[in-house]
DSSP file (Angstrom, degrees, kcal/mol; ACC not computed):
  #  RESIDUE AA STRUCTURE BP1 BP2  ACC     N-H-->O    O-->H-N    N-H-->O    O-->H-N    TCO  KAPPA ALPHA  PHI   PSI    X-CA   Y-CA   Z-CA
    1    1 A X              0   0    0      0, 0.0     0, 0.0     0, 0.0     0, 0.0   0.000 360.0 360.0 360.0 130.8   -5.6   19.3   14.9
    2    2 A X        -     0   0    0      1,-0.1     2,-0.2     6,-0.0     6,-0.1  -0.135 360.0-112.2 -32.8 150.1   -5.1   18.1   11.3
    3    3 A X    >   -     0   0    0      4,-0.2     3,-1.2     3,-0.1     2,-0.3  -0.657  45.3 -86.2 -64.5 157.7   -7.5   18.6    8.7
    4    4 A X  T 3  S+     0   0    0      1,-0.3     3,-0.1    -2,-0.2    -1,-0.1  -0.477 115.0   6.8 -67.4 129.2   -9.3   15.5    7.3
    5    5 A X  T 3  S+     0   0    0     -2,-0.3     2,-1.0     1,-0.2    -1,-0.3   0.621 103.5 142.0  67.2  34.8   -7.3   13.9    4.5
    6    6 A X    <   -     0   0    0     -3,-1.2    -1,-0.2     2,-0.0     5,-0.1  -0.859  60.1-104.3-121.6 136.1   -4.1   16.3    5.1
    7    7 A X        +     0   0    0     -2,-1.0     2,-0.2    30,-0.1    30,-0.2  -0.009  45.3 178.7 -42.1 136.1   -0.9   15.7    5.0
    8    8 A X    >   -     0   0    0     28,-0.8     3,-1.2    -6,-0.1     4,-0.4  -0.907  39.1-138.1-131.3 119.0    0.6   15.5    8.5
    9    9 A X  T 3> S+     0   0    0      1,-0.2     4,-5.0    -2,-0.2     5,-0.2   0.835 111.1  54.9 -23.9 -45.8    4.0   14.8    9.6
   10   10 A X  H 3> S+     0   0    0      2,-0.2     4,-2.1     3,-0.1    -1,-0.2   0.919 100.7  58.1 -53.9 -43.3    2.3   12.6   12.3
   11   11 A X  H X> S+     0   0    0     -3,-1.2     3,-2.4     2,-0.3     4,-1.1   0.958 107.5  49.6 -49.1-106.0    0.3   10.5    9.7
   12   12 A X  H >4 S+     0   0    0     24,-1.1     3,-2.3    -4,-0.4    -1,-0.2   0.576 110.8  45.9  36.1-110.3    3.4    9.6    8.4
   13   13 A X  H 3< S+     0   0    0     -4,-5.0     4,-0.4     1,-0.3    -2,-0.3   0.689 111.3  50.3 -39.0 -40.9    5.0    8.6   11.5
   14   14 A X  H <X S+     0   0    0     -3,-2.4     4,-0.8    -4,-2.1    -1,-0.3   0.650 111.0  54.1 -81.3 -25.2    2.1    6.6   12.7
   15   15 A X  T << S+     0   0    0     -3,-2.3    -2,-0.2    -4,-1.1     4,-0.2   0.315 111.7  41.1-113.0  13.7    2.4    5.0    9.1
   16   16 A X  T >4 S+     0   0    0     -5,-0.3     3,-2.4     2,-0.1     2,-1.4   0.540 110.8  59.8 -75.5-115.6    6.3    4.1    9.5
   17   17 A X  T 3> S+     0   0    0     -4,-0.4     4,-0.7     1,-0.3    -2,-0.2   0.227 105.7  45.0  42.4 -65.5    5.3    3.1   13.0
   18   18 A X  H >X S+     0   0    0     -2,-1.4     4,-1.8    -4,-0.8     3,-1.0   0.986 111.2  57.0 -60.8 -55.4    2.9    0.5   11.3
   19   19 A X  H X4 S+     0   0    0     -3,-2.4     3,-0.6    -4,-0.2    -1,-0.2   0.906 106.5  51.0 -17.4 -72.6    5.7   -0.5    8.8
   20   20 A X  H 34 S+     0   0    0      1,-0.2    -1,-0.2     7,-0.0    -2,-0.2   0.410 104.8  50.4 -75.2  -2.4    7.9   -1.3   11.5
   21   21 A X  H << S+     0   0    0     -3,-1.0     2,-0.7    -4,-0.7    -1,-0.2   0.646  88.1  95.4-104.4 -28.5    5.9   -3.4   13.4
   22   22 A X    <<  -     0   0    0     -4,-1.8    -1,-0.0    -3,-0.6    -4,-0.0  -0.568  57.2-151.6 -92.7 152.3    4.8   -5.7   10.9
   23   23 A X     >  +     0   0    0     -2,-0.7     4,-1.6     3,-0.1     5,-0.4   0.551  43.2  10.9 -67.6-153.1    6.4   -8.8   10.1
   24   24 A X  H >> S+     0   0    0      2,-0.2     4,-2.6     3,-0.1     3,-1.2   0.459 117.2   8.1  48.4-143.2    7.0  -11.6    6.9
   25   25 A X  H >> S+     0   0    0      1,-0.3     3,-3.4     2,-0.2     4,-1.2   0.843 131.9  48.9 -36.8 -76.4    6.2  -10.7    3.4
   26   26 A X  H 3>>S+     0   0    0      1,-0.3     4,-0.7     2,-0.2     5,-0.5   0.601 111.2  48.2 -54.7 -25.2    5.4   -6.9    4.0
   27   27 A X  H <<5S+     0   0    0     -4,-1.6    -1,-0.3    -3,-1.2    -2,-0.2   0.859 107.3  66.1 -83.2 -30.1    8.8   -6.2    6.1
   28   28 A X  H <<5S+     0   0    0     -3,-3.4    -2,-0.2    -4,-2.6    -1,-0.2   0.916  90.7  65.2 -50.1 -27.4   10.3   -8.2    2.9
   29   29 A X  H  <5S-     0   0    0     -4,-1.2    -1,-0.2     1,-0.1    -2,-0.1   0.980  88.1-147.1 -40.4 -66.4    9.4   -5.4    0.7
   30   30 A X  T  <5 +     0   0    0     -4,-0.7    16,-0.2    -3,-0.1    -3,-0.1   0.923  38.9 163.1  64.0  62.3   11.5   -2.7    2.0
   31   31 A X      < -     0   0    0     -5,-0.5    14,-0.2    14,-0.1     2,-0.1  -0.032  20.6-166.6 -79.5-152.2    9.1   -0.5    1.2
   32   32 A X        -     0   0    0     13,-0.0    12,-1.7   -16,-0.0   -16,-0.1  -0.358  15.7-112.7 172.5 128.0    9.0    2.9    2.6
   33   33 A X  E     +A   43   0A   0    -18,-0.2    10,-0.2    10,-0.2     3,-0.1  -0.316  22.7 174.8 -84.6 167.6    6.5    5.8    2.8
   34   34 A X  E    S+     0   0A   0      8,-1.7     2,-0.4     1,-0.3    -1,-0.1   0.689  70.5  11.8 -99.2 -73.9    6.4    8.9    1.4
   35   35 A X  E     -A   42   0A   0      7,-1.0     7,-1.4   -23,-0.1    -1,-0.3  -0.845  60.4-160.9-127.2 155.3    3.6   10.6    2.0
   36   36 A X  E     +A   41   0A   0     -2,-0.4   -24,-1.1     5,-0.3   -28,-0.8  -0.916  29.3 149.7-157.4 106.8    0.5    9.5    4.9
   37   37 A X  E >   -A   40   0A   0      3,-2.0     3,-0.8    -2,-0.3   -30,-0.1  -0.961  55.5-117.3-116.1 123.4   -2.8   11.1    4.3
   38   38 A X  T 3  S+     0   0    0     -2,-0.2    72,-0.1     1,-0.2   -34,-0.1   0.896 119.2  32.6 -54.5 -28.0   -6.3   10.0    5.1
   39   39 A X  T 3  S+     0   0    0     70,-0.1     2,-0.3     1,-0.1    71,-0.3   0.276 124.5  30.0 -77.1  -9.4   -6.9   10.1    1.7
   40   40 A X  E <   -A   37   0A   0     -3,-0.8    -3,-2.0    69,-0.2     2,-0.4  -0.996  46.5-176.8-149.5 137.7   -3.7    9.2    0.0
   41   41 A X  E     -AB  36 108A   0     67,-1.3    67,-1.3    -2,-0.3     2,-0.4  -0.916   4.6-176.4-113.1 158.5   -0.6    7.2    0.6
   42   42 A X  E     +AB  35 107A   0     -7,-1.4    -8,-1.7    -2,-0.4    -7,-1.0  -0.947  15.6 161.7-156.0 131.5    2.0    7.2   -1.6
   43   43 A X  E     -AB  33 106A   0     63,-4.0    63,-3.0    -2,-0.4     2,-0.3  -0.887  19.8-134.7-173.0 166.6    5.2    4.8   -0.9
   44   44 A X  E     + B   0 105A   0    -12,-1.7    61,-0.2    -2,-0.2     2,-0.2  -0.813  16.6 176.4-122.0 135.0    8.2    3.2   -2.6
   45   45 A X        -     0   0    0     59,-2.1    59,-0.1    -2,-0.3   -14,-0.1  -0.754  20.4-139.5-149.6 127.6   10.2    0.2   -3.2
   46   46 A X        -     0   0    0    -16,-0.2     2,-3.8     1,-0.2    57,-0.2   0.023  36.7-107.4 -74.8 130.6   13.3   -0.7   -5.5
   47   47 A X        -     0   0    0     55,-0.3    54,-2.2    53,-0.1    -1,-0.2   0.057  39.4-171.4 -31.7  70.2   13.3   -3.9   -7.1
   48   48 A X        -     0   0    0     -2,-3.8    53,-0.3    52,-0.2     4,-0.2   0.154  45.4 -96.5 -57.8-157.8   16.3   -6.6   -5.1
   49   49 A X  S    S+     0   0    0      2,-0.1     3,-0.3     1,-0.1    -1,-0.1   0.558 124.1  66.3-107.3 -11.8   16.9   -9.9   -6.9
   50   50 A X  S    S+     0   0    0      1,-0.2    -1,-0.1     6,-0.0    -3,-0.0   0.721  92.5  56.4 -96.9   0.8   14.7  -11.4   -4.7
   51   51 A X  S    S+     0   0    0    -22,-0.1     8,-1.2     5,-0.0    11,-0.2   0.793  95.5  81.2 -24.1 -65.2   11.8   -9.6   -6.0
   52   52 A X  B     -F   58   0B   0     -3,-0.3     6,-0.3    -4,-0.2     4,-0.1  -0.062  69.5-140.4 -94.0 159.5   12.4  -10.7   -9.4
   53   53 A X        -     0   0    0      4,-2.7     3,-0.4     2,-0.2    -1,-0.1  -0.081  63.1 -60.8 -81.5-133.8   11.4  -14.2  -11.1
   54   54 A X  S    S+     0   0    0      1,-0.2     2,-1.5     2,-0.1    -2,-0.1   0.926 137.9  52.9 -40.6 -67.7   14.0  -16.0  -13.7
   55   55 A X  S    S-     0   0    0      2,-0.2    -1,-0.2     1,-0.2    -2,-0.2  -0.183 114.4-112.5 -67.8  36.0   13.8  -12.8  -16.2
   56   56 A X  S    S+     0   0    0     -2,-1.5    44,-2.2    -3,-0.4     2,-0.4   0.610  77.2 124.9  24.1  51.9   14.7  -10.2  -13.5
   57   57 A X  B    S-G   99   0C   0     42,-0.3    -4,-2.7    -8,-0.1    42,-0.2  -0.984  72.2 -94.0-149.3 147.0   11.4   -8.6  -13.6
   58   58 A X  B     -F   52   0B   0     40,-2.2     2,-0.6    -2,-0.4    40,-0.2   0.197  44.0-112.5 -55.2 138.9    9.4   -8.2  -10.4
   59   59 A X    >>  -     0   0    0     -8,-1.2     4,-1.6     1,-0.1     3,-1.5  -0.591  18.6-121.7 -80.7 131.8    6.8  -11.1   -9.7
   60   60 A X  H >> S+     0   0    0     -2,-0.6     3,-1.6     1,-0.2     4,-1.1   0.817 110.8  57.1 -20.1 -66.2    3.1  -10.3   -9.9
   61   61 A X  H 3> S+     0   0    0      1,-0.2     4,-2.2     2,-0.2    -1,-0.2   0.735 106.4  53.5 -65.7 -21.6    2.5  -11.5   -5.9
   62   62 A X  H <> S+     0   0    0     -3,-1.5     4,-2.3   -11,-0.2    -1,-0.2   0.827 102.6  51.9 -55.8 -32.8    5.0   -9.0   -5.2
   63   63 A X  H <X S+     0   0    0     -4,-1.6     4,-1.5    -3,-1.6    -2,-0.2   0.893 118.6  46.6 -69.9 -41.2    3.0   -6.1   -7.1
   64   64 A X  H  X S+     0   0    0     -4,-1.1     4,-2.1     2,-0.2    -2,-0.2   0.788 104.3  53.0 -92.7  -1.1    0.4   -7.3   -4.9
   65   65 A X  H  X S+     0   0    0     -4,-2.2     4,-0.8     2,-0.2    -2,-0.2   0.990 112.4  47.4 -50.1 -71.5    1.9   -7.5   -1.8
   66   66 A X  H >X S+     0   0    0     -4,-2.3     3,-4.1     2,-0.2     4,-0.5   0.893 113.6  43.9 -29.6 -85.6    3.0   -4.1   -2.1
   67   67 A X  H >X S+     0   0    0     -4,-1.5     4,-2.0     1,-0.3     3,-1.2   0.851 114.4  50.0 -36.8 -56.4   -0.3   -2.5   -3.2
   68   68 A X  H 3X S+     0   0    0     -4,-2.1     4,-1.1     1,-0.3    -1,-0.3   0.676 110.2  49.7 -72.0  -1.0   -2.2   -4.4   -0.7
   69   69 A X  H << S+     0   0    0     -3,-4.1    -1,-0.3    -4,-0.8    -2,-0.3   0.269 117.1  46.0-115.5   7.7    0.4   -3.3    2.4
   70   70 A X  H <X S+     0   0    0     -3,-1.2     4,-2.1    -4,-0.5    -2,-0.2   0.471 112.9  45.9 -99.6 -41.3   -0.1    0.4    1.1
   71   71 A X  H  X S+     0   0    0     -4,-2.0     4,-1.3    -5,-0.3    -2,-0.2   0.869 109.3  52.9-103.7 -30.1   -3.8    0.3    0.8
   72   72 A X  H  X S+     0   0    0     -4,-1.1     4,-0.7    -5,-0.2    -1,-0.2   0.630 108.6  59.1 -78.6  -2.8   -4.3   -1.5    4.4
   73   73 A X  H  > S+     0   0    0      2,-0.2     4,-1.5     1,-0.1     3,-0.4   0.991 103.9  46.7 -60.2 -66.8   -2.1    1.6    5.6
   74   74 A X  H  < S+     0   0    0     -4,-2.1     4,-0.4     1,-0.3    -2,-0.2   0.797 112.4  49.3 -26.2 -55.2   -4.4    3.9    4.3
   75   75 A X  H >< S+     0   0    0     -4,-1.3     3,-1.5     2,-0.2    -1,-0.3   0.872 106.7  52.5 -75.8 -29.9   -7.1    2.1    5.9
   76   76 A X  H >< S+     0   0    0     -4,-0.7     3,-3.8    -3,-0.4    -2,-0.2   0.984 104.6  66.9 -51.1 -65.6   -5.4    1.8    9.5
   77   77 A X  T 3< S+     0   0    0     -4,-1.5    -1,-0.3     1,-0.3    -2,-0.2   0.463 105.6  35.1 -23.1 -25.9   -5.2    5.5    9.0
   78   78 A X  T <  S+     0   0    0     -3,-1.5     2,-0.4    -4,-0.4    -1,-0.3  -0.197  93.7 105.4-129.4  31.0   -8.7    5.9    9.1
   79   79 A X    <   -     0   0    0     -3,-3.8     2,-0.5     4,-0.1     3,-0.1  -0.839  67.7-120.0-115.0 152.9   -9.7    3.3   11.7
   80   80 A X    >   -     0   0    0     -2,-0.4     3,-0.7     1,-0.1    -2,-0.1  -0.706  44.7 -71.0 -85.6 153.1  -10.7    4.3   15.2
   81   81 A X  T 3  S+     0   0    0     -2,-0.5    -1,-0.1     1,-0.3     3,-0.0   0.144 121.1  32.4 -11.5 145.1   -8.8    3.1   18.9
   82   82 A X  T 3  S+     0   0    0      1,-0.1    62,-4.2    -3,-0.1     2,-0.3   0.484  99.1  90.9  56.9  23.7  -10.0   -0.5   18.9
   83   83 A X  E <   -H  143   0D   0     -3,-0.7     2,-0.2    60,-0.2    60,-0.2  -0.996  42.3-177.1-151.4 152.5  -10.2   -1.6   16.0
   84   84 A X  E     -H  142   0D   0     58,-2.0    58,-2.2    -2,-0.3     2,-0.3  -0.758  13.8-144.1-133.3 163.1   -8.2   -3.4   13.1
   85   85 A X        -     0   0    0     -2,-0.2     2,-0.4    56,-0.2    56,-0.2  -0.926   8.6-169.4-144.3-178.5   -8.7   -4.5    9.4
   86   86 A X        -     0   0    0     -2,-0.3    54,-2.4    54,-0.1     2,-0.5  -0.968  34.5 -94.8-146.4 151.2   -7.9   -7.3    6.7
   87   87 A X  E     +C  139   0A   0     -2,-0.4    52,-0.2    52,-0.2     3,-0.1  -0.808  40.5 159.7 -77.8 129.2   -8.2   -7.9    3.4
   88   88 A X  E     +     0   0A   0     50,-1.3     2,-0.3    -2,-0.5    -1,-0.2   0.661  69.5  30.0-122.4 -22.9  -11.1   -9.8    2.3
   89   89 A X  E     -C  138   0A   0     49,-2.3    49,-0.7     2,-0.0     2,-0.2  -0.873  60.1-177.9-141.5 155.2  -11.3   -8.9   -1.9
   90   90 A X  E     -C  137   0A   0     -2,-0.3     2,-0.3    47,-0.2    47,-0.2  -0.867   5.2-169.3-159.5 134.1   -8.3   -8.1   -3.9
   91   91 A X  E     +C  136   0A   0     45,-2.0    45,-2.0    -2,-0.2     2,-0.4  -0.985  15.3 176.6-116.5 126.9   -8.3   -7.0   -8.4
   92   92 A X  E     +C  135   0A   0     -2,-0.3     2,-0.4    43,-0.2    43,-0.3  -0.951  14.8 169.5-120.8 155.3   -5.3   -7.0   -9.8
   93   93 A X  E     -C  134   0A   0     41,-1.8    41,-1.8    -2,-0.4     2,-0.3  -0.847  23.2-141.9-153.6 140.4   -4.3   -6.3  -13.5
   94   94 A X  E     +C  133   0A   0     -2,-0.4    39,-0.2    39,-0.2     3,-0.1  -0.783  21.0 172.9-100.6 125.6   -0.6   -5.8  -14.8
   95   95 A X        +     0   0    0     37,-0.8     2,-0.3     1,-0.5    38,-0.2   0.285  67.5   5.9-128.3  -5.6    0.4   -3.3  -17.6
   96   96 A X  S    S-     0   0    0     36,-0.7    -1,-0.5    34,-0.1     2,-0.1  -0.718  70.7-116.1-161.7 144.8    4.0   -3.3  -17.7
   97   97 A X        -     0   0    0     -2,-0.3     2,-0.5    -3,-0.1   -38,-0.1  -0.397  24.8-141.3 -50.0 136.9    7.1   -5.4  -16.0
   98   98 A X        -     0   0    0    -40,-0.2   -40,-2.2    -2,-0.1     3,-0.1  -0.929  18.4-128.1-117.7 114.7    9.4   -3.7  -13.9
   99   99 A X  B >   -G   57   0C   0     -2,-0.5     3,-1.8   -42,-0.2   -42,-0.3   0.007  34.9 -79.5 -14.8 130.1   12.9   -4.6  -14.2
  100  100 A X  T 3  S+     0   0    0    -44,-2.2   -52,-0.2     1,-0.2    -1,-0.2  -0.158 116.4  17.6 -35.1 141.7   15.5   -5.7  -11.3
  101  101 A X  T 3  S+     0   0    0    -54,-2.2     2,-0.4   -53,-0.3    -1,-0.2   0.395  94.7 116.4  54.5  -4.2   16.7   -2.3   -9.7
  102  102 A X    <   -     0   0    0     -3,-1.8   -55,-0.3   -54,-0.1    -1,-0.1  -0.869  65.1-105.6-105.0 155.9   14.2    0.0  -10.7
  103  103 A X        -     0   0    0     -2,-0.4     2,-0.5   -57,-0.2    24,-0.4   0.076  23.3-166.2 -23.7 125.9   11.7    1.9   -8.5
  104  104 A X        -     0   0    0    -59,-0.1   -59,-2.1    22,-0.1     2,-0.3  -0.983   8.9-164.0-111.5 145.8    8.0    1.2   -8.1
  105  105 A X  E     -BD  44 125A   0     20,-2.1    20,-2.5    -2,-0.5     2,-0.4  -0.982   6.2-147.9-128.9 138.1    5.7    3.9   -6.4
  106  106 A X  E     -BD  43 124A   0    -63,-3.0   -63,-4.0    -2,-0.3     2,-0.5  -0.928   8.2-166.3-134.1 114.7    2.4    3.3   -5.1
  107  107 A X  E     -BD  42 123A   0     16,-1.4    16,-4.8    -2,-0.4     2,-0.2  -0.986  11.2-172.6-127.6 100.7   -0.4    5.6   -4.9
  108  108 A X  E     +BD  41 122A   0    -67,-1.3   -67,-1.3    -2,-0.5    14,-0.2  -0.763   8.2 171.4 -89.8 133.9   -3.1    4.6   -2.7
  109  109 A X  E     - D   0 121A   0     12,-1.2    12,-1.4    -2,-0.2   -69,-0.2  -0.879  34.5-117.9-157.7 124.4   -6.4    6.5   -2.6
  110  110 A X  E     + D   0 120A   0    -71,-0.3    10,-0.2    -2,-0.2     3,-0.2  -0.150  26.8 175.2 -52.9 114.9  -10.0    5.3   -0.6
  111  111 A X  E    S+     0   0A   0      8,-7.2     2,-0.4     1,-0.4     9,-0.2   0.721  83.9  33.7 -90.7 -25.9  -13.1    4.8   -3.4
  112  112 A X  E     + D   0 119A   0      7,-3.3     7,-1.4     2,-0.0    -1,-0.4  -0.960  54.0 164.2-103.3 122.0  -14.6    3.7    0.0
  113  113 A X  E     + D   0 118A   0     -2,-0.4     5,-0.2     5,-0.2     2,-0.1  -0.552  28.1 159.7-144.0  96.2  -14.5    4.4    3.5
  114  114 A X        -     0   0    0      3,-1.9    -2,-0.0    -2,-0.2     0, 0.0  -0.176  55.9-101.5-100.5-161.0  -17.5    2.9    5.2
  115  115 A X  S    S+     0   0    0      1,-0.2     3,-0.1    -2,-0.1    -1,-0.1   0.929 120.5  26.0 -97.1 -33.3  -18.2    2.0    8.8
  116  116 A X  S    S+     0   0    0      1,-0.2    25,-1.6    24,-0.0     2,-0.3   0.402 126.6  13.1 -97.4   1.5  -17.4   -1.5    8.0
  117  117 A X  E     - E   0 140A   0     23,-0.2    -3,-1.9   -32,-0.0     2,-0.3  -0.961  57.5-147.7-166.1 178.0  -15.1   -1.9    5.0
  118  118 A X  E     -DE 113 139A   0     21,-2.3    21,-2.0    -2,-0.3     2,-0.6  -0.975   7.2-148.4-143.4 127.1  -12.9    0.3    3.1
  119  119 A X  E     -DE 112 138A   0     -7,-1.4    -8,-7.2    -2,-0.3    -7,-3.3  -0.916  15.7-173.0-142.7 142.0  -12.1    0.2   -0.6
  120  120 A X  E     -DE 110 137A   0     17,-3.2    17,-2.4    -2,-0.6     2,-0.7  -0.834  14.2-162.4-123.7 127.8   -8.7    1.3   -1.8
  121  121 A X  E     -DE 109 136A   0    -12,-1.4   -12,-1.2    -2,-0.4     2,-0.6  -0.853  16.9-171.9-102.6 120.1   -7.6    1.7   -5.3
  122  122 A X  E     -DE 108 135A   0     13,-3.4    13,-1.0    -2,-0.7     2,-0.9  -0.890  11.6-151.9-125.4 147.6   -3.1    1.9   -5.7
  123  123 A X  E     -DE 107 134A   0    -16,-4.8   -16,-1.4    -2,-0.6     2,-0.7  -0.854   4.3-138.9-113.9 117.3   -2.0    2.6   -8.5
  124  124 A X  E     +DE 106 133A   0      9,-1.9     8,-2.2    -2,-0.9     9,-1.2  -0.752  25.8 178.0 -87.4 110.0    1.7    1.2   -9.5
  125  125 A X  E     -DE 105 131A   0    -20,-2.5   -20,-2.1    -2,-0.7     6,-0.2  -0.823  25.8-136.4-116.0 156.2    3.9    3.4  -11.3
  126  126 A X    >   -     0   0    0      4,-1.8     3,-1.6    -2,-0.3   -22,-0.1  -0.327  44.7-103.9 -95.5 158.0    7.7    3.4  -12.8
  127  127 A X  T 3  S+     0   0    0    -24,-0.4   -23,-0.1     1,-0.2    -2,-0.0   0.649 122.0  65.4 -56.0 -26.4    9.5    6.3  -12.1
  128  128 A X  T 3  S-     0   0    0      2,-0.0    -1,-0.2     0, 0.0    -3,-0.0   0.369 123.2-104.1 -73.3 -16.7    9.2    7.8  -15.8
  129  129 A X  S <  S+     0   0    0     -3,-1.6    -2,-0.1     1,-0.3     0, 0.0   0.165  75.8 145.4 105.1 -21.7    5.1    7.9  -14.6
  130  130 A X        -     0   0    0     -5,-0.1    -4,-1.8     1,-0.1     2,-0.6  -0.185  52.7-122.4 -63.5 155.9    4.3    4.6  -16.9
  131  131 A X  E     + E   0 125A   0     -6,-0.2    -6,-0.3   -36,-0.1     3,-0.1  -0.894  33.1 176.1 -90.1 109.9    1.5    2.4  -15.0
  132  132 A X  E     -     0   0A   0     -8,-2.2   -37,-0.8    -2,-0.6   -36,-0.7   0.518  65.9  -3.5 -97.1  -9.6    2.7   -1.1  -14.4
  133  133 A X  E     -CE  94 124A   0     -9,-1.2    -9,-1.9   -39,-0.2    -1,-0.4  -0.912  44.7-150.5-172.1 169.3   -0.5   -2.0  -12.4
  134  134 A X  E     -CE  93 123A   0    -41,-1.8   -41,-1.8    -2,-0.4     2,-0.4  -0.966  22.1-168.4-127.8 120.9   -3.7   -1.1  -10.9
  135  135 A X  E     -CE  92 122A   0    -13,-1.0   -13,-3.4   -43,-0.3     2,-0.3  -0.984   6.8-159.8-124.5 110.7   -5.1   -3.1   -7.6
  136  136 A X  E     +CE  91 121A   0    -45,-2.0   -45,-2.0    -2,-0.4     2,-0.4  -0.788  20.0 176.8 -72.2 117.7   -8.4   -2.9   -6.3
  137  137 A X  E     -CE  90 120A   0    -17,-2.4   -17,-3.2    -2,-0.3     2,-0.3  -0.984  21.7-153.3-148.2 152.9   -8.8   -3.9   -2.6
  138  138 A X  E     -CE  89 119A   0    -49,-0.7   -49,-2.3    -2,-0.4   -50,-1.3  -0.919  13.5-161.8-116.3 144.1  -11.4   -4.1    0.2
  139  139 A X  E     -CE  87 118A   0    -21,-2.0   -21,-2.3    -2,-0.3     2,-0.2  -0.792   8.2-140.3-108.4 155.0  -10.6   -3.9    3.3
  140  140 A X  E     - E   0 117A   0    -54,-2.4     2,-0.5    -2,-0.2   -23,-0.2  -0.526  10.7-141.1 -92.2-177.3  -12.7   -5.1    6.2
  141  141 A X        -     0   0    0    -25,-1.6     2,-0.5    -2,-0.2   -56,-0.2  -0.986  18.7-170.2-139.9 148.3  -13.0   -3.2    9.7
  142  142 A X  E     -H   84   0D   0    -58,-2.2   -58,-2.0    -2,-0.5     2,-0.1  -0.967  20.1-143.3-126.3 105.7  -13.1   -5.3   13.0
  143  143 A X  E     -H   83   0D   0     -2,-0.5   -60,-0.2   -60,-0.2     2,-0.2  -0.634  25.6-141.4 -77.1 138.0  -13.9   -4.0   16.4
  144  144 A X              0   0    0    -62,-4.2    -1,-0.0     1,-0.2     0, 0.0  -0.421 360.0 360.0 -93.9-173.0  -11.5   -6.1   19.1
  145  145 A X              0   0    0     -2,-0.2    -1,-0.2   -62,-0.0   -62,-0.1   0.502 360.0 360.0 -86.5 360.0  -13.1   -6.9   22.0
């Protein structure tokens, strides 16, 4: 059995898996993870043209699309059989533009994980390391019927 919040191939898998299922914005991304932790996610996606606004640099709702489809991974990750979550609070603040065609990576990590909501900090970085945002977001957790 894994340890809690260690890396597992399965983790991962279960967090493609999640990837691949969802639909719209988040499949628009073309993101793709890296690393799938209970405590961490990390995943990437390169800038397209459709990304970008007029100036070829990536639109804000994109920075939060991304960040928020990383940080409700995390949170799946840590939900039990029968249950699901949403975003109910989302902080965003922007520190640099990212260009058409370069990388972002996204480093997700739980400030929260309570029995009913979850709050996930990602952090957006350039490949060189520079921070191009920070997104705060709470997630809820829902038992289905």
């Amino acid at each position: 059995m894994p340890r809690r919040g260690g890396m597992t191939e399965d983790l991962r898998a279960q967090a493609e898996a999640m990837l691949a299922r969802m639909t719209g914005v988040p499949r628009f991304l073309g993101l793709s993870v890296v690393v799938a932790e209970k405590d961490r996610v990390v995943a990437e996606m390169t800038i397209g043209p459709d990304h970008c606004t007029e100036a070829d640099s990536v639109h804000g709702g994109v920075m939060m699309t991304f960040a928020d489809t990383v940080g409700a991974l995390g949170t799946c990750l840590n939900l039990r059989e029968n249950q699901f979550t949403t975003t109910i609070e989302s902080k965003s603040n922007f520190f640099a533009g990212t260009p058409l065609g370069q990388k972002l990576i996204a480093e997700s990590v739980p400030l929260h994980r309570g029995r009913r909501t979850q709050v996930w900090e990602t952090n957006l970085r350039h490949e060189n390391g520079r921070l191009a945002a920070k997104i705060t977001q709470t997630q809820i957790v829902i038992d289905s019927k």
